[in-house]
N, C-alpha and C positions, 0 to 999 in steps of 0.2 A: 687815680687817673694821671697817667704821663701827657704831659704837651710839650715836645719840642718846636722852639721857635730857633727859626738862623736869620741872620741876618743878611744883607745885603749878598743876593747872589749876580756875580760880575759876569758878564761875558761868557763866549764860547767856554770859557775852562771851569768859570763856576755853574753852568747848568750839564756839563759832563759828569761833572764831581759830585752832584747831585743822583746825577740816572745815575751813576755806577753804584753808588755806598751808602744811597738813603733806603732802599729796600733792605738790605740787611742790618744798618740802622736798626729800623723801626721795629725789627721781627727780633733783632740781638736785644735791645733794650726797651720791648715791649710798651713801645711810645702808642699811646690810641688818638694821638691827633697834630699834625704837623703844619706850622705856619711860617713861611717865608717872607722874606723882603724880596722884591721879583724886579723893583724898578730900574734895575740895571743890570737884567739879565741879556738884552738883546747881545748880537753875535761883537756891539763893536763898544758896548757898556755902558749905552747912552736911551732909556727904556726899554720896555718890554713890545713883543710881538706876539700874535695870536699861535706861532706854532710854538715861542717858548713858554707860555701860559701854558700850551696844551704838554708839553714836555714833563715839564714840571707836574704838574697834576697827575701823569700818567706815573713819575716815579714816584708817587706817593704823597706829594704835598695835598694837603685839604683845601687850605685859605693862604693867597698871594696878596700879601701888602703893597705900596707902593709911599712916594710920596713928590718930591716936588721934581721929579724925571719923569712921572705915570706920560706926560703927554709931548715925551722925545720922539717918538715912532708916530704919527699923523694916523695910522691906522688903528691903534687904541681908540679913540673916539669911538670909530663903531663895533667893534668887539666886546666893549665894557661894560657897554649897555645891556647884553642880553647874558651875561657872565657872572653869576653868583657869587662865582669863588676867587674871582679879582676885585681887591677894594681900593679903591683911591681913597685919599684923606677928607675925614667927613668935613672938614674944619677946610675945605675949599670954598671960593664963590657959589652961590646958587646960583640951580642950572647948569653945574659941571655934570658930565653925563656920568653914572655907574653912582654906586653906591660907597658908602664908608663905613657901614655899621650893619652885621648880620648874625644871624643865630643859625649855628649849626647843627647838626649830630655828628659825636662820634662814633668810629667803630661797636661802639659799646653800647651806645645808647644814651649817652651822658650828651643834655645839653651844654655849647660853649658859643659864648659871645667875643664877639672879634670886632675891635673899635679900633681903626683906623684914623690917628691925628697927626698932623705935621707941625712941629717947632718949628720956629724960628728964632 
């Protein structure tokens, strides 16, 4: 099983560079499961939004990490909650809304866990 993970994707130029090179990525080097850092993908690099969540996922990302930007964009709050495949850091306050910890399938059929924590 291949899993590529990237990290922090920045702004308008890092979610282009995404849609453009991650689908032949994944099909060149036969990745079955792809997880990103997303929290700094908004258009100005400061969180994410619901159409770059959807962006993203559509060029092939499975699971979007986040970490202490997840709640730059005011409109996270209610997108996250109903969003499987956005993880905020489990190791938040209780009663942050969305999840930090989920189990997925891949392509393949191969279970993979995805635990999202933030250092400090």
């Amino acid at each position: 099983m291949k899993i590529l993970f990237l990290g922090d994707i920045v702004g308008s130029s890092g979610c282009e560079a995404i849609k453009k090179n991650l689908p032949n990525i994944i099909k060149k080097k036969k990745i079955d499961f792809v997880i990103v850092n997303g929290e700094n993908a908004a258009h100005d690099g400061m969180g994410i939004t619901e159409n770059n969540m959807t962006e993203l996922l559509n060029s092939g990302v499975d699971v979007i990490t986040t970490g202490n930007h997840v709640w730059d964009k005011k409109e996270t709050y209610e997108f996250i909650i109903k969003q499987k495949r956005l993880l905020r850091p489990l190791n938040l306050p209780i009663g942050a809304p969305g999840k930090g910890f989920e189990i997925y399938n891949s392509q393949k059929g191969f279970k993979v866990g995805v635990l999202n924590l933030m250092g400090n």
